[in-house]
C-alpha positions in Angstrom: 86.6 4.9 76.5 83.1 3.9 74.9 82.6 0.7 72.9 80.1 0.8 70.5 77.0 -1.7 70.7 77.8 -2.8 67.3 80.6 -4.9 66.0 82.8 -3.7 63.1 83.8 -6.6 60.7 84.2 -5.9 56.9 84.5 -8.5 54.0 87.8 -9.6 53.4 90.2 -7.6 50.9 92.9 -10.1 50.0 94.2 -10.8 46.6 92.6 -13.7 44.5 93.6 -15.7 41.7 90.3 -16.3 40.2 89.7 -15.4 36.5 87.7 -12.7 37.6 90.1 -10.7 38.6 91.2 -10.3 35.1 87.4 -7.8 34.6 88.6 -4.2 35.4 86.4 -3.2 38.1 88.1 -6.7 40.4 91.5 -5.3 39.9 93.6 -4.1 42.7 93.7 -0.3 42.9 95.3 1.7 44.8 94.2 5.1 47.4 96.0 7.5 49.6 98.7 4.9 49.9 96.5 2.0 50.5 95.2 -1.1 48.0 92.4 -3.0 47.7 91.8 -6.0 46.7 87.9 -6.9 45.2 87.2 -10.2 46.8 85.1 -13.0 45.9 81.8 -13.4 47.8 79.1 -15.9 47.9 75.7 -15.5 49.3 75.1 -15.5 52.8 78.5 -13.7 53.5 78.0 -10.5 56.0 79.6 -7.6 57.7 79.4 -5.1 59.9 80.0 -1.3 60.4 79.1 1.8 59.5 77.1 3.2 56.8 77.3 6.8 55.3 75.5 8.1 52.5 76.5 10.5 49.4 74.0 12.3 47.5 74.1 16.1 45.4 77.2 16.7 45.0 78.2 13.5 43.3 74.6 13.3 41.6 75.2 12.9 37.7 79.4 12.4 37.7 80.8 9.0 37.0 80.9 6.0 39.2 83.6 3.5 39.2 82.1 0.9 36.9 81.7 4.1 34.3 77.9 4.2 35.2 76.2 7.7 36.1 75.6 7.9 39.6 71.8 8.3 40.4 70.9 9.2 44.0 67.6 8.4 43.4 68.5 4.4 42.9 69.3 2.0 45.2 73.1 1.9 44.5 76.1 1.6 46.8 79.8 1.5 46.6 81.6 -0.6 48.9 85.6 -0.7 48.6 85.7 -4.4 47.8 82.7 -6.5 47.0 82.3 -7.1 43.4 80.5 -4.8 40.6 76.7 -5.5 40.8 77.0 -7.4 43.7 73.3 -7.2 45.9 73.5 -6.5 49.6 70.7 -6.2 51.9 71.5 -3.2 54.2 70.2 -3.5 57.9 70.1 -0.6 60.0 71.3 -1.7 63.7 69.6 1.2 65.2 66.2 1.0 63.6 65.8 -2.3 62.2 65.1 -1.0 58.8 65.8 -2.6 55.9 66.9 -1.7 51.6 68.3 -3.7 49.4 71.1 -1.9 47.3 73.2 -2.6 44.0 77.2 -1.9 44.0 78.2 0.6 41.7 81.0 2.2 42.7 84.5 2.4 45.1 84.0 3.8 48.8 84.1 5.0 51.2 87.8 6.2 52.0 86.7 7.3 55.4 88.2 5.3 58.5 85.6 3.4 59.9 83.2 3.4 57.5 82.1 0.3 55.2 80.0 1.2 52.5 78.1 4.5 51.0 74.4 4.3 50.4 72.8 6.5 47.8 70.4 9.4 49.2 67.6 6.9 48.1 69.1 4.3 50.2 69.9 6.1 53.0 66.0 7.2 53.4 64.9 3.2 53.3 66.4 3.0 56.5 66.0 7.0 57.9 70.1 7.7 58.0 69.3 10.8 55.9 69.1 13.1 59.1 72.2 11.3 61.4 74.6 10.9 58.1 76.1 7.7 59.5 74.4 4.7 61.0 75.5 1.1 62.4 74.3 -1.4 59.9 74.7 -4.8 59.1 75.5 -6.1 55.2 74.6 -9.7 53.7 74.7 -10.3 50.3 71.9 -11.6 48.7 72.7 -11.5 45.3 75.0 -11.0 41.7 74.5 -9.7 38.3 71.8 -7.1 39.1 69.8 -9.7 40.9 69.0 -11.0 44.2 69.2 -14.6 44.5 65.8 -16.6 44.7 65.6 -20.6 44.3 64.1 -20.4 40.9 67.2 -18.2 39.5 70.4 -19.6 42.2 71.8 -22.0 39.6 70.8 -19.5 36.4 73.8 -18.0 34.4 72.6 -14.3 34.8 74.9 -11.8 33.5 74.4 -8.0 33.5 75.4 -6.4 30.4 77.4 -3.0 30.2 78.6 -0.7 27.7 76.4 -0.2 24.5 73.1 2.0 24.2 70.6 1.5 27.1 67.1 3.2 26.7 64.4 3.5 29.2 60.8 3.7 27.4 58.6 6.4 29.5 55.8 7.0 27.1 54.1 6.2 23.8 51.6 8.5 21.9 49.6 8.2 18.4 50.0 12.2 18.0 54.1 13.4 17.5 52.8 17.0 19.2 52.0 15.0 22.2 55.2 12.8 22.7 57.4 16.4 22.0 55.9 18.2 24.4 56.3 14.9 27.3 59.8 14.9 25.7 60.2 18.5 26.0 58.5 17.7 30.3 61.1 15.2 31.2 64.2 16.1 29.3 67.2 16.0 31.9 65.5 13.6 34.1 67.0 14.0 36.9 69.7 16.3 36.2 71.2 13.3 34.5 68.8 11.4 31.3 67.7 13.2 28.5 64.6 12.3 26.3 64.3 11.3 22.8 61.4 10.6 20.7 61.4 7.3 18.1 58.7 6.5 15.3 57.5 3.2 14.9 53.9 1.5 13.4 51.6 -0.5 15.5 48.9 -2.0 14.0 49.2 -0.4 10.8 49.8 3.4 12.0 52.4 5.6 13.5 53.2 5.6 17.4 55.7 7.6 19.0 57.7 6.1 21.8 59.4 9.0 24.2 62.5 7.3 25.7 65.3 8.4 28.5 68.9 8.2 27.4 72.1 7.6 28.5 72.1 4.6 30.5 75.6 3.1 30.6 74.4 -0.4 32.1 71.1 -2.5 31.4 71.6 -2.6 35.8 71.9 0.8 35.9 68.8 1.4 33.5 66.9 -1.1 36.0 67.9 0.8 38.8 66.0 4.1 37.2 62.8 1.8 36.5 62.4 0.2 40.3 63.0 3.8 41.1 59.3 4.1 40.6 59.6 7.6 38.7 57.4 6.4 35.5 54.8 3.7 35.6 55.3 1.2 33.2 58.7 1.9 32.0 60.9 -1.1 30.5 64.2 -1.1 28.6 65.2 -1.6 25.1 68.8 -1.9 23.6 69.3 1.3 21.5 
């Protein structure tokens, strides 16, 4: 029998009696017979095991915190670390690094410890393989990875309500319809709106993306790199 050069060593799933686990997504839930139970973390914590990735076929349906799931952001879902939770992902074979986001439940596979998102996976060049050995810290909560000047903050990620991403702003309405018309259905997932507002005493049109569920999940579009100067704004 082989033994893999890596060790395997997930976080530990065992019921708490913190007041988080009154939120939904830190509820135990069970799957195929099994439960878990989201465990508290603190920074510094790490594991081991094998990564997979998911990508087109889930691209645009629901994750488990009700976001859209975005293949093209740094997102992950891990069975039990908390929702928004930041883990640095190290690949064991390559010594490549991302940094990812959890945003959903997975994966149910034996042996495996967390599922990057397609853009994840290419950070550390899993795409071809499927699988790889990694290693997971956490480096962060809310959205954020934890820096001296923020580690005693009171961050907090908001959810639910209106998120829009601005992409674009023009003086001429003809212009911002036809970038609206370019980049409707971003993605396969975000579609485009245009807004009227005045700026120094004329009209500006401001072409936005729409349907964010999260301001971490809108974030996760921006860093995404897809449009230059975008920044959110609470619908």
């Amino acid at each position: 029998m082989s033994i893999p050069y890596y060790s395997s060593s997930d976080f530990e799933s065992t019921p708490n009696t913190s007041k988080s686990t009154q939120e939904a997504t830190m509820r135990p839930y069970t799957i195929n017979g099994k439960t878990y139970y989201p465990t508290v973390v603190e920074v510094g914590d790490s594991a081991t095991g094998i990564a997979s990735w998911y990508g087109p076929n889930f691209h645009g349906k629901k994750t488990s915190n009700g976001e859209i799931y975005n293949m093209h952001s740094l997102t992950a879902a891990h069975k039990t670390l908390p929702m928004n939770t930041m883990v640095k992902v190290t690949s064991l074979k390559n010594g490549k690094t991302t940094i990812v986001r959890i945003n959903d439940r997975g994966p149910f596979v034996s042996g495996r410890i967390i599922d990057l998102s397609k853009a994840a996976a290419t950070e550390i060049s899993m795409i071809a393989d499927g699988t790889a050995p990694v290693r997971l810290e956490v480096v962060g909560f809310y959205g954020q990875v934890e820096t001296p000047a923020n580690k005693t903050a009171k961050t907090h990620t908001y959810t639910g309500g209106n998120f829009i991403v601005q992409i674009g702003a023009f003086r001429r309405l003809a212009g911002a319809n036809t970038y609206k018309t370019q980049f409707d259905n971003t993605n396969g997932i975000y579609k485009t709106a245009v807004r009227e507002y005045t700026l120094n005493g004329e009209p500006i049109y401001r072409v936005f993306l729409t349907g964010f569920r999260s301001e971490a999940e809108a974030r996760d579009f921006i860093s995404s790199g897809q449009f230059k100067g975008a920044f959110i704004a609470r619908d």
